[in-house]
Chimera marker file (.cmm) of the C-alpha trace (Angstrom):
<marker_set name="trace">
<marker id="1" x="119.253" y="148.982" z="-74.287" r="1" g="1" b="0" radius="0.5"/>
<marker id="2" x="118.329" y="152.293" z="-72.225" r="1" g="1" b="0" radius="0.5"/>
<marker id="3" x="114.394" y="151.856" z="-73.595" r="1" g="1" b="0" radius="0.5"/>
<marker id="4" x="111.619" y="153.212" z="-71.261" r="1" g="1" b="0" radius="0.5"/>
<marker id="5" x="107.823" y="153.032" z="-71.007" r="1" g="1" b="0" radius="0.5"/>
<marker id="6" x="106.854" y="156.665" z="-72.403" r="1" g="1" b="0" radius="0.5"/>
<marker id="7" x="103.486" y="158.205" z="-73.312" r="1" g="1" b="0" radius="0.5"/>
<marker id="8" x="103.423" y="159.193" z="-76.638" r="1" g="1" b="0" radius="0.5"/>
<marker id="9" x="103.531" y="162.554" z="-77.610" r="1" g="1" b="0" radius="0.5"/>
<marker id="10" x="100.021" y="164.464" z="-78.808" r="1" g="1" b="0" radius="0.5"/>
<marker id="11" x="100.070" y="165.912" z="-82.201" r="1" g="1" b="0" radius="0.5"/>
<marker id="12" x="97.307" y="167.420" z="-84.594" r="1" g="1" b="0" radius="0.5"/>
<marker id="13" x="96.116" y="164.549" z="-86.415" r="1" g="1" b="0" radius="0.5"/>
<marker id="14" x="96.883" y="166.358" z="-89.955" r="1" g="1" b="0" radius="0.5"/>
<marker id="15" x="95.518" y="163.882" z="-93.302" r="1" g="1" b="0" radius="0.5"/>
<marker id="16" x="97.754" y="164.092" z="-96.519" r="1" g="1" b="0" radius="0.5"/>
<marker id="17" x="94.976" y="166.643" z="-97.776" r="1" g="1" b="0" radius="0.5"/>
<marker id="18" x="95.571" y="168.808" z="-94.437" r="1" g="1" b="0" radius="0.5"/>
<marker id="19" x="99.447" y="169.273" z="-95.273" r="1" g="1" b="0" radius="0.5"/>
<marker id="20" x="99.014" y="169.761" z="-98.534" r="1" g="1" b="0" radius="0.5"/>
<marker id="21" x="96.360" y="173.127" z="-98.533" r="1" g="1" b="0" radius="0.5"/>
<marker id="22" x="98.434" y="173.837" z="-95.245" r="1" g="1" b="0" radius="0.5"/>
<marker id="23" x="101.835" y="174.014" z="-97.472" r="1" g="1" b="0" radius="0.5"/>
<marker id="24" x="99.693" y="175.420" z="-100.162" r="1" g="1" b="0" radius="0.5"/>
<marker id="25" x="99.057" y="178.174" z="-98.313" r="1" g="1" b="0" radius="0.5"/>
<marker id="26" x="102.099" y="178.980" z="-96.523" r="1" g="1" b="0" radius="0.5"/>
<marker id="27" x="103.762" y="179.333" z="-100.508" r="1" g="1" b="0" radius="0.5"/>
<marker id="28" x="100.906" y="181.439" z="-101.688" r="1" g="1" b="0" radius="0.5"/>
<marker id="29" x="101.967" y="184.246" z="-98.418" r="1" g="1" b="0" radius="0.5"/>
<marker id="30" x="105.377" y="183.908" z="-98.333" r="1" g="1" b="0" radius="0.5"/>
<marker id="31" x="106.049" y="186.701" z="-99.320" r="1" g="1" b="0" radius="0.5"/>
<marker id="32" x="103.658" y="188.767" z="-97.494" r="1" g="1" b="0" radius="0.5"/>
<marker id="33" x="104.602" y="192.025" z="-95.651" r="1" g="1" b="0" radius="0.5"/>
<marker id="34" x="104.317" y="192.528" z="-91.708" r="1" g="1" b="0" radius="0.5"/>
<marker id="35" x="101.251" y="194.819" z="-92.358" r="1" g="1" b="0" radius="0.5"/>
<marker id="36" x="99.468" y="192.545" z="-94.482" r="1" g="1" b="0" radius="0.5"/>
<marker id="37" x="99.834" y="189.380" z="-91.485" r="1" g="1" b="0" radius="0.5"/>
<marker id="38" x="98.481" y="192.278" z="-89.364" r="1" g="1" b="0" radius="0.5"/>
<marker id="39" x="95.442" y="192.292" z="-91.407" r="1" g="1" b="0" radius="0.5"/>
<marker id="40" x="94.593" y="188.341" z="-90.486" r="1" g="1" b="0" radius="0.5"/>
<marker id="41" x="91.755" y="187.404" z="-87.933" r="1" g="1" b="0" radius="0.5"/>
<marker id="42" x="92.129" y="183.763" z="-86.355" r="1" g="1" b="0" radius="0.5"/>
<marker id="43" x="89.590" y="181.198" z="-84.656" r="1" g="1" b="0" radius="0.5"/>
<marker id="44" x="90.074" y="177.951" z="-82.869" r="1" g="1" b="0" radius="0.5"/>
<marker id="45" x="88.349" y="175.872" z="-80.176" r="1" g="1" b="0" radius="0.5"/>
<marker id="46" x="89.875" y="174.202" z="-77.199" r="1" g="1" b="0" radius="0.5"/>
<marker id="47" x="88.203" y="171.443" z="-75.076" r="1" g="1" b="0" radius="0.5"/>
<marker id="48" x="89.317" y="171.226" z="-71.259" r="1" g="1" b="0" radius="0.5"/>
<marker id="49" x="88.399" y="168.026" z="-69.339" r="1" g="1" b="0" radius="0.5"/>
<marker id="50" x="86.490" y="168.932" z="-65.654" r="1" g="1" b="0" radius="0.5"/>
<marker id="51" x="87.511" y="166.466" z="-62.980" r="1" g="1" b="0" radius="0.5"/>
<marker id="52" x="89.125" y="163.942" z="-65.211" r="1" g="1" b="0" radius="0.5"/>
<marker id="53" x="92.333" y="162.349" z="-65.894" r="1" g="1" b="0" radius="0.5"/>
<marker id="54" x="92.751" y="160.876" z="-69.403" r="1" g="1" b="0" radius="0.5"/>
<marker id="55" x="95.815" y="159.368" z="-68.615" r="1" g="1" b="0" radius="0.5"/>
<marker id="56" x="96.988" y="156.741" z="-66.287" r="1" g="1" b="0" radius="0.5"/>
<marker id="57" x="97.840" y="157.695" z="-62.978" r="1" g="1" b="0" radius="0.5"/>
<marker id="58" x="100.920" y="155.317" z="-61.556" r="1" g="1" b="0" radius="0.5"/>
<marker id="59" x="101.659" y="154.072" z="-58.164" r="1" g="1" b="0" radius="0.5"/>
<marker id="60" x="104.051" y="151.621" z="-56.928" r="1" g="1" b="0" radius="0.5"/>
<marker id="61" x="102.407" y="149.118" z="-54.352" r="1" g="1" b="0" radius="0.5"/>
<marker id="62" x="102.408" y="145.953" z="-53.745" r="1" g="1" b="0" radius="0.5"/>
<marker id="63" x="99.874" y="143.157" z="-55.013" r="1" g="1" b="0" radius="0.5"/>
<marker id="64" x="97.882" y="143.208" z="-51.603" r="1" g="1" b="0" radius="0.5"/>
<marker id="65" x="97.572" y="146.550" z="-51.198" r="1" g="1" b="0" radius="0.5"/>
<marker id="66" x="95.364" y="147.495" z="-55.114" r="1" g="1" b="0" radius="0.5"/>
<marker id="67" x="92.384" y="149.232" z="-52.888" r="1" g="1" b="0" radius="0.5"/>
<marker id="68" x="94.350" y="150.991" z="-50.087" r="1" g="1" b="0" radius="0.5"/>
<marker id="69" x="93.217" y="155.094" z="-50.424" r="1" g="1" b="0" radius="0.5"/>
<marker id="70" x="97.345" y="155.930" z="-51.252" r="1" g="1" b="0" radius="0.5"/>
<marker id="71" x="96.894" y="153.238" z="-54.234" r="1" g="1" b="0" radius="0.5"/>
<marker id="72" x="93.897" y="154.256" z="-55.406" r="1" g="1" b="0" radius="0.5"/>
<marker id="73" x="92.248" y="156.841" z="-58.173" r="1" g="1" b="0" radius="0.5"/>
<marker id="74" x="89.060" y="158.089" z="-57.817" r="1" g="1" b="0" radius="0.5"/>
<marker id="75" x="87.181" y="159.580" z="-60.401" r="1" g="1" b="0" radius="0.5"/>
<marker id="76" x="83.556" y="160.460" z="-61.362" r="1" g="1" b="0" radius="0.5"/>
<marker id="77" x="80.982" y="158.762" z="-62.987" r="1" g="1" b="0" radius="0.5"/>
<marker id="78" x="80.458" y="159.613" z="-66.887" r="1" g="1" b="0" radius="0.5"/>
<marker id="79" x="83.836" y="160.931" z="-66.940" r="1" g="1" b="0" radius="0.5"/>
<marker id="80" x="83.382" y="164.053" z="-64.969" r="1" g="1" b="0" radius="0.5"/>
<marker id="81" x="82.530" y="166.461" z="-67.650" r="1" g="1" b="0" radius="0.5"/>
<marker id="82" x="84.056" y="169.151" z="-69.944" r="1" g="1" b="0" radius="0.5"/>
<marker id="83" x="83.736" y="172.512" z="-72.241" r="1" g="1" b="0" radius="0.5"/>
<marker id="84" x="84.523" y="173.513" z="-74.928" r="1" g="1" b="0" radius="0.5"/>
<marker id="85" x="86.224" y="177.337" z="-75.230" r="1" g="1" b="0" radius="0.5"/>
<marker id="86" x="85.631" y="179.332" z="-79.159" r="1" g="1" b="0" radius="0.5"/>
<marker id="87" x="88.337" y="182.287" z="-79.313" r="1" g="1" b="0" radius="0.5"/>
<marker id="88" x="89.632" y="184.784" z="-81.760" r="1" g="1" b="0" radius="0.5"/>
<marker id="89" x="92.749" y="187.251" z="-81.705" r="1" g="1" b="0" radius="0.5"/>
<marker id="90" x="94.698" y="188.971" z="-84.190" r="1" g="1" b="0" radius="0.5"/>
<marker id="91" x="97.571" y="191.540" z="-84.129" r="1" g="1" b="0" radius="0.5"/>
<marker id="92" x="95.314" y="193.874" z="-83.056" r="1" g="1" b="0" radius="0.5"/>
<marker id="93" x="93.184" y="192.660" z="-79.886" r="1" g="1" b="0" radius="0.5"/>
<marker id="94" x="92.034" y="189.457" z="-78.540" r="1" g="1" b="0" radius="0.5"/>
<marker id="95" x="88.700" y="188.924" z="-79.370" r="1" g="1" b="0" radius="0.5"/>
<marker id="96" x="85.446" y="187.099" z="-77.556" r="1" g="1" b="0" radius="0.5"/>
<marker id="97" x="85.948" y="183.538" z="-76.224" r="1" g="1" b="0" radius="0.5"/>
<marker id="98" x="82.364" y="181.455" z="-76.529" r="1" g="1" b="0" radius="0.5"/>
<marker id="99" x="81.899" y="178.519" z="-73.969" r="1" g="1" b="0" radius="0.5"/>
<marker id="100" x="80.299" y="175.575" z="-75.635" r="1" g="1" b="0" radius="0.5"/>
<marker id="101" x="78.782" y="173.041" z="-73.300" r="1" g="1" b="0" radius="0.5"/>
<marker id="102" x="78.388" y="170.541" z="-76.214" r="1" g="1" b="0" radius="0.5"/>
<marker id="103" x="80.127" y="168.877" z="-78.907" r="1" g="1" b="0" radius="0.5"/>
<marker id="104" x="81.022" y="171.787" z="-81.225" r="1" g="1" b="0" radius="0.5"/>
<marker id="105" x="78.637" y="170.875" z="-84.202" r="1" g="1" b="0" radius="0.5"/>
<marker id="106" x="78.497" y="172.970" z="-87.768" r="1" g="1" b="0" radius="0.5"/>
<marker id="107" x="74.953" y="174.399" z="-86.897" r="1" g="1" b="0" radius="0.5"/>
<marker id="108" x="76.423" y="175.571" z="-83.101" r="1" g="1" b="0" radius="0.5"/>
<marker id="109" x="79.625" y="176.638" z="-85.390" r="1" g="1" b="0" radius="0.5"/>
<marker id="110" x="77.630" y="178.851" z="-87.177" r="1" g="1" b="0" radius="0.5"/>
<marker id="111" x="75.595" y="180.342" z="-84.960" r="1" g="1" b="0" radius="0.5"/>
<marker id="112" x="78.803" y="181.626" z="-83.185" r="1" g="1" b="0" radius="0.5"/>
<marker id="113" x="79.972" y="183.147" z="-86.278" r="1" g="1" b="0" radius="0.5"/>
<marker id="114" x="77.021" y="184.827" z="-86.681" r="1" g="1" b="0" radius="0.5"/>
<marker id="115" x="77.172" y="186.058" z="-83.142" r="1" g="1" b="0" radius="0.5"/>
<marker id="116" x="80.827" y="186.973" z="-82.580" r="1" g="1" b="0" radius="0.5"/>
<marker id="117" x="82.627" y="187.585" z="-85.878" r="1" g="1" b="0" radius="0.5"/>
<marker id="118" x="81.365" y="190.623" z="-87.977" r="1" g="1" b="0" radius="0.5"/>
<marker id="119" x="81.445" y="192.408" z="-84.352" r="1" g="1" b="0" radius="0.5"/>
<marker id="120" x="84.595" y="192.106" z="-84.226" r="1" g="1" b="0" radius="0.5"/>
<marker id="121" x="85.924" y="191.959" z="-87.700" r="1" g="1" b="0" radius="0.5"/>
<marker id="122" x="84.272" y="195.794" z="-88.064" r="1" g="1" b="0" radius="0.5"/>
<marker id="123" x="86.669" y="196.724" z="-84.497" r="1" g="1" b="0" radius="0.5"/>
<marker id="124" x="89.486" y="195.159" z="-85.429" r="1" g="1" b="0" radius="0.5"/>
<marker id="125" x="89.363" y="196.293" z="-88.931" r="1" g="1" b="0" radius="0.5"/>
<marker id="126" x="87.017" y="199.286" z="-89.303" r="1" g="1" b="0" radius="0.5"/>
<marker id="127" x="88.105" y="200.009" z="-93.118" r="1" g="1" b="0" radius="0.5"/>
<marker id="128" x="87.124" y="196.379" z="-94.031" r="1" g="1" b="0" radius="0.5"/>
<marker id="129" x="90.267" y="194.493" z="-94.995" r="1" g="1" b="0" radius="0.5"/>
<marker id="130" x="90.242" y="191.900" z="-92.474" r="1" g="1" b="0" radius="0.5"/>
<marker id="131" x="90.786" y="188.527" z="-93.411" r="1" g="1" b="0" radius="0.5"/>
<marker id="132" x="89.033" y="185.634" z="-90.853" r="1" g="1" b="0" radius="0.5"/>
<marker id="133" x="91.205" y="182.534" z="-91.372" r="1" g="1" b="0" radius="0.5"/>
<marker id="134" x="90.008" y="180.003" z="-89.917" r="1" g="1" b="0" radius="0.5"/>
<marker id="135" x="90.986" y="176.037" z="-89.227" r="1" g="1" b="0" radius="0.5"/>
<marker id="136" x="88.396" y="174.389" z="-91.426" r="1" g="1" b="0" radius="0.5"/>
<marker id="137" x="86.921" y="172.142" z="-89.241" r="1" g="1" b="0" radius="0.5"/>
<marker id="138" x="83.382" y="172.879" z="-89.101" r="1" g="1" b="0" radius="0.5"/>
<marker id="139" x="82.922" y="174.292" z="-92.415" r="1" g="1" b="0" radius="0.5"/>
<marker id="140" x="79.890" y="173.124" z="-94.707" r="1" g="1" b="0" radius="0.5"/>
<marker id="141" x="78.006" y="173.859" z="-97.508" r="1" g="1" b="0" radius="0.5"/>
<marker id="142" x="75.827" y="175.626" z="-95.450" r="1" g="1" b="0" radius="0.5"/>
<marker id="143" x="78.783" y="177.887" z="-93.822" r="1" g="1" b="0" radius="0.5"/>
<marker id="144" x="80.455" y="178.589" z="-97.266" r="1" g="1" b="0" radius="0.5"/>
<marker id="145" x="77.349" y="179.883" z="-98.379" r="1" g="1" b="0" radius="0.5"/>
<marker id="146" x="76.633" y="181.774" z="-95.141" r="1" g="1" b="0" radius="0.5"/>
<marker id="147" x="80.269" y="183.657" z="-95.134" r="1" g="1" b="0" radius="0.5"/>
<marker id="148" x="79.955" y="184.210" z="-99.057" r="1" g="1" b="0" radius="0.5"/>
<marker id="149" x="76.509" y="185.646" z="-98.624" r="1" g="1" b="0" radius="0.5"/>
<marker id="150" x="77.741" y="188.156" z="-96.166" r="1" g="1" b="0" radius="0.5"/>
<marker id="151" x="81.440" y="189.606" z="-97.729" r="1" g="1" b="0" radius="0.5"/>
<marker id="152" x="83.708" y="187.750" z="-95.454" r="1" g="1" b="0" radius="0.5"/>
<marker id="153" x="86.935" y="186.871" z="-96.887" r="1" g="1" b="0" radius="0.5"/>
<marker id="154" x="87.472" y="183.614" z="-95.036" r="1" g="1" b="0" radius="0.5"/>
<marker id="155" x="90.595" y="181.444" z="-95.975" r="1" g="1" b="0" radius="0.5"/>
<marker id="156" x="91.154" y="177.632" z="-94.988" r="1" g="1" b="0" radius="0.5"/>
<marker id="157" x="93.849" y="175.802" z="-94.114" r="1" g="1" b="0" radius="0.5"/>
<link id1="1" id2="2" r="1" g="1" b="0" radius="0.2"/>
<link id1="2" id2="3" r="1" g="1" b="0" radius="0.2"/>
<link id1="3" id2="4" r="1" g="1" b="0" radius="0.2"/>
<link id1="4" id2="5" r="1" g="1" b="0" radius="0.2"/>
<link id1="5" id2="6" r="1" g="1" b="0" radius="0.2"/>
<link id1="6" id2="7" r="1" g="1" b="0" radius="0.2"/>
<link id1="7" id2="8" r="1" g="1" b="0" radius="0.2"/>
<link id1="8" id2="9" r="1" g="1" b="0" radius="0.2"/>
<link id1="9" id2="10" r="1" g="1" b="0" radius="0.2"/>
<link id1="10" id2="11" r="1" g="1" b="0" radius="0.2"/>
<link id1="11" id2="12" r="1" g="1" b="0" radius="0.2"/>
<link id1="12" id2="13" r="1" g="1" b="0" radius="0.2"/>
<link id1="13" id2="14" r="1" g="1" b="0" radius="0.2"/>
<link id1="14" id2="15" r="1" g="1" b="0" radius="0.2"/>
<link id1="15" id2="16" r="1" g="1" b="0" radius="0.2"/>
<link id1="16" id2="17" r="1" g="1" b="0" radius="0.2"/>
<link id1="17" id2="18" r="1" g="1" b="0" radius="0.2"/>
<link id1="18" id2="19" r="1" g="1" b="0" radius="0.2"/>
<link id1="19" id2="20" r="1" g="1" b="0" radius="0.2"/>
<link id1="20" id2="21" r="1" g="1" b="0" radius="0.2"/>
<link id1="21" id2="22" r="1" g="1" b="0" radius="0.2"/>
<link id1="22" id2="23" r="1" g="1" b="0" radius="0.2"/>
<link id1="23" id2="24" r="1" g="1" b="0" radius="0.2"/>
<link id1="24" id2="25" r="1" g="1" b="0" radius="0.2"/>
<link id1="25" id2="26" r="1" g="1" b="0" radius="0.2"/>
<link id1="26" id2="27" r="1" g="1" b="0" radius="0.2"/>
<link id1="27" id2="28" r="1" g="1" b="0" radius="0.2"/>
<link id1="28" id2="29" r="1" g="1" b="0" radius="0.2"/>
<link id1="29" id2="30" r="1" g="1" b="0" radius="0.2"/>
<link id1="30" id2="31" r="1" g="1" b="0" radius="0.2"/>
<link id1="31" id2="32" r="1" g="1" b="0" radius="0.2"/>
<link id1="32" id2="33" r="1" g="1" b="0" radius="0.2"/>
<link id1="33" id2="34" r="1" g="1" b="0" radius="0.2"/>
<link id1="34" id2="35" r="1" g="1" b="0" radius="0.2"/>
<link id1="35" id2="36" r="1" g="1" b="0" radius="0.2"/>
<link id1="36" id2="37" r="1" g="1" b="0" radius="0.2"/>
<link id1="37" id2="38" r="1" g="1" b="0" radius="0.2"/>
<link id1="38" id2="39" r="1" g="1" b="0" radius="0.2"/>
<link id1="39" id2="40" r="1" g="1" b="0" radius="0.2"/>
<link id1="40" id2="41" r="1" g="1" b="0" radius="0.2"/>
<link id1="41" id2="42" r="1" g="1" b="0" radius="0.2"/>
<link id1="42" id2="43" r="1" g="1" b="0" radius="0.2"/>
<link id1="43" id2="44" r="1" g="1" b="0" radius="0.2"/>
<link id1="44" id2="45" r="1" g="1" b="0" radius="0.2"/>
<link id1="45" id2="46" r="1" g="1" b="0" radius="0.2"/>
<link id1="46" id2="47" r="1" g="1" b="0" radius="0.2"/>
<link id1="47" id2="48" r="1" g="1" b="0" radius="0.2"/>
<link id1="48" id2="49" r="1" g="1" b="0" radius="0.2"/>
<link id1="49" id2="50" r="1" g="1" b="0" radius="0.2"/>
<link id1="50" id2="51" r="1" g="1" b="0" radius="0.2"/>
<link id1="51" id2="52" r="1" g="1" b="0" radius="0.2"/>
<link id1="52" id2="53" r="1" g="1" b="0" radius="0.2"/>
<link id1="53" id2="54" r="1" g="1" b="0" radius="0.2"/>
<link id1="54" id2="55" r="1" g="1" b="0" radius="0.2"/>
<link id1="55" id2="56" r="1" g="1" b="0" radius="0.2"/>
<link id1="56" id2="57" r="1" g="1" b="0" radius="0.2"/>
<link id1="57" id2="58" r="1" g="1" b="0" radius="0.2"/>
<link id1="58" id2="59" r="1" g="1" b="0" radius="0.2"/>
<link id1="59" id2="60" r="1" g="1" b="0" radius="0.2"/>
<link id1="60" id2="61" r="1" g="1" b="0" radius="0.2"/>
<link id1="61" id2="62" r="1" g="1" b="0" radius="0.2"/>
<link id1="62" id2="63" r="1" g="1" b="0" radius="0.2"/>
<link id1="63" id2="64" r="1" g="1" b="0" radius="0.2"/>
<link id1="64" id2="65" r="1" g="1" b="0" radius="0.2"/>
<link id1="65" id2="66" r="1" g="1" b="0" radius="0.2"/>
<link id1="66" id2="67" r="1" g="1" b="0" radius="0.2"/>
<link id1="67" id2="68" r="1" g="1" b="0" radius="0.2"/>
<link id1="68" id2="69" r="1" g="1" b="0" radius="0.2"/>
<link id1="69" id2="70" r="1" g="1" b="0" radius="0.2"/>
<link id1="70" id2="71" r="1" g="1" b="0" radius="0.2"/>
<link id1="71" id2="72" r="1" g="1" b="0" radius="0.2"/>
<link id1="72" id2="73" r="1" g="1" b="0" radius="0.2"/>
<link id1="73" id2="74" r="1" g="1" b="0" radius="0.2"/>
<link id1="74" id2="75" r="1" g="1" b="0" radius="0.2"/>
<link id1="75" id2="76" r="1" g="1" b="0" radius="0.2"/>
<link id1="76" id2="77" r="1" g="1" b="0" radius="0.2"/>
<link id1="77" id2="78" r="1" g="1" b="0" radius="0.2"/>
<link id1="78" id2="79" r="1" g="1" b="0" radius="0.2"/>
<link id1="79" id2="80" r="1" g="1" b="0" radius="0.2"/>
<link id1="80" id2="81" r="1" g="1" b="0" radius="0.2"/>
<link id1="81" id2="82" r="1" g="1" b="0" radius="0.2"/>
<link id1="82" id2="83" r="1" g="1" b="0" radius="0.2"/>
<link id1="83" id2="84" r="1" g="1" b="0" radius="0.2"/>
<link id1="84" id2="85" r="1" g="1" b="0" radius="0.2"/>
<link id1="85" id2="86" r="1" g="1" b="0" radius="0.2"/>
<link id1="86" id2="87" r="1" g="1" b="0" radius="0.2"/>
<link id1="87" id2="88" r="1" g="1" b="0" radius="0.2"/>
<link id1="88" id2="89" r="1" g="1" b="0" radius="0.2"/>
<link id1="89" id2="90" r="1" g="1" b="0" radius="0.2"/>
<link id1="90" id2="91" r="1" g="1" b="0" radius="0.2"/>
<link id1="91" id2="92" r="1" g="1" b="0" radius="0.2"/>
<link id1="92" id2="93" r="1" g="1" b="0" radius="0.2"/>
<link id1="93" id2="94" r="1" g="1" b="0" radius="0.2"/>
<link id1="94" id2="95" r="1" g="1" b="0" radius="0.2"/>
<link id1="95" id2="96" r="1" g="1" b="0" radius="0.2"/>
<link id1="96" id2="97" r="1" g="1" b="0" radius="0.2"/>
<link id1="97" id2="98" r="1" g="1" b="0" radius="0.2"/>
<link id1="98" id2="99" r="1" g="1" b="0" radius="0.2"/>
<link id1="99" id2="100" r="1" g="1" b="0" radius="0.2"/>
<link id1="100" id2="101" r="1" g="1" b="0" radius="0.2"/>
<link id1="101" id2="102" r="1" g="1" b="0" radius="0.2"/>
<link id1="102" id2="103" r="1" g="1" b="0" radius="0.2"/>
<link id1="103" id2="104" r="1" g="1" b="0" radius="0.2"/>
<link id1="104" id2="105" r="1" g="1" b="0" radius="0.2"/>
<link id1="105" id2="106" r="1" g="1" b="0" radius="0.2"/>
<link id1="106" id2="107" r="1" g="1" b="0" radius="0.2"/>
<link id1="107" id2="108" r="1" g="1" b="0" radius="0.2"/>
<link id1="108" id2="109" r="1" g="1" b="0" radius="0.2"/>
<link id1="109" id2="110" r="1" g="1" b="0" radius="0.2"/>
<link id1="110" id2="111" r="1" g="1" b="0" radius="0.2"/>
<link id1="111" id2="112" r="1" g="1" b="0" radius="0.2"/>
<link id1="112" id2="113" r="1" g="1" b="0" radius="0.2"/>
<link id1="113" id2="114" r="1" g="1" b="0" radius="0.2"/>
<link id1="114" id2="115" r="1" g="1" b="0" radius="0.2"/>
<link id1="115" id2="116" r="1" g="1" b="0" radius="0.2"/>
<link id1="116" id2="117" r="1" g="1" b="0" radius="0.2"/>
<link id1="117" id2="118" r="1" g="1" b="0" radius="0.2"/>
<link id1="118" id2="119" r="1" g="1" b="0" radius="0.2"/>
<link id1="119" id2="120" r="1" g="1" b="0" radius="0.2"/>
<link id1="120" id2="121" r="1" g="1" b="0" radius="0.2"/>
<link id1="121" id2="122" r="1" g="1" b="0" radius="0.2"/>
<link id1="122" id2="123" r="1" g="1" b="0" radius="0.2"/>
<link id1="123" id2="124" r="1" g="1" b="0" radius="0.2"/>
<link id1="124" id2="125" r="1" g="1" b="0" radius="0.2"/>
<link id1="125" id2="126" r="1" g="1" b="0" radius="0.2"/>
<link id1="126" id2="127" r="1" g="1" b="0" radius="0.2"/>
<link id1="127" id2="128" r="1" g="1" b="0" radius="0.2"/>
<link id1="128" id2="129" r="1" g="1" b="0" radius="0.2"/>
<link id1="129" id2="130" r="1" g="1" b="0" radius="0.2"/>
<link id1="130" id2="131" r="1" g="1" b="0" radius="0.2"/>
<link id1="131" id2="132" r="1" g="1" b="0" radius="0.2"/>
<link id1="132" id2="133" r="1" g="1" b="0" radius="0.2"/>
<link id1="133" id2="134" r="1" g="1" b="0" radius="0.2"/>
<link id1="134" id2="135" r="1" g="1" b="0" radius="0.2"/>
<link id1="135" id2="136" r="1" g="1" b="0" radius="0.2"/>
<link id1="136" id2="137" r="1" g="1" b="0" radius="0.2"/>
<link id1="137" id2="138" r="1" g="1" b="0" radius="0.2"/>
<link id1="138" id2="139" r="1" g="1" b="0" radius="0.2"/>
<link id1="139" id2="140" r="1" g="1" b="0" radius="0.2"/>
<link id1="140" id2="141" r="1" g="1" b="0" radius="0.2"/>
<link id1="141" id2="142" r="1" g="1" b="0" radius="0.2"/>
<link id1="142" id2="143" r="1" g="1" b="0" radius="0.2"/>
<link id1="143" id2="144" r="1" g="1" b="0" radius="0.2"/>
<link id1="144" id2="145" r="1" g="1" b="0" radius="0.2"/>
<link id1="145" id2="146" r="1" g="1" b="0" radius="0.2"/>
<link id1="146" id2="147" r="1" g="1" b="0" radius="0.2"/>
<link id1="147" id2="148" r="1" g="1" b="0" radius="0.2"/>
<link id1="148" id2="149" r="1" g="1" b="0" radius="0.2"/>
<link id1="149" id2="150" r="1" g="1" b="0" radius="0.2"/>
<link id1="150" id2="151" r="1" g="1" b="0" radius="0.2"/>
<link id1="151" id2="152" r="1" g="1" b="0" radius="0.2"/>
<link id1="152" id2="153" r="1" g="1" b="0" radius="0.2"/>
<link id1="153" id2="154" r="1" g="1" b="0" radius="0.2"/>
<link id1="154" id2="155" r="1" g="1" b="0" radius="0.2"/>
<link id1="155" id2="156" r="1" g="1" b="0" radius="0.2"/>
<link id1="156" id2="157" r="1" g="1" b="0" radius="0.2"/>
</marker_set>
């Protein structure tokens, strides 16, 4: 039948909601020049594993030989560790990258906002029509308030 063992393939884990505002969006600019997508900032986070494999790792042996060294994968305890790396580019210039040593949490969120954004929002667009678009994923109450407090024109997808 030609059917194989395969790892399936990652993809963002988008709800119905997600696609929706995400489609929303994309009609809303559709029709937007080249200068005004120059004018949008953009955030996201990436986590990178330290001396772990999430997957399997495959060997062909035979039965008696499951703890020979060539059969074997070692790994550390507690799963070996990661980070988490906070980034933001636009058309313009990348901006400052933030290593996060915990679980990225709204409060730790924030605090890099604070830190990191109006910096480089005022560089990147010194006349003040930058537009920070960010993924939505650790936005509260408390951040909504936070951004509309301070004149940021923040979009979500």
């Amino acid at each position: 039948m030609g059917l194989c063992s395969r790892r399936s393939t990652p993809v963002p884990l988008l709800t119905k909601r997600h696609r929706q505002l995400r489609l929303q969006w994309a009609g809303e600019h559709r029709d937007w020049t080249m200068d005004e997508c120059k004018r949008v900032a953009w955030s996201d986070e990436t986590g990178f594993l330290i001396r772990h494999v999430d997957g399997r790792v495959g060997v062909r042996r035979l039965p008696a030989e499951q703890l020979l060294p060539s059969c074997t994968a070692g790994h550390p305890q507690a799963g070996g560790g990661g980070i988490i790396l906070w980034g933001m580019f636009s058309w313009a210039a990348l901006g400052p990258v933030d290593v996060v040593e915990q679980t990225m949490k709204a409060a730790k969120y924030l605090n890099i906002i604070a830190d990191q954004l109006h910096p480089y929002m005022a560089f990147v667009f010194p006349t003040g029509n930058g537009i920070f678009q960010q993924d939505n994923a650790h936005v509260t109450r408390l951040g909504l308030c936070w951004s509309d407090s301070r004149s940021i024109l923040m979009n979500s997808t």
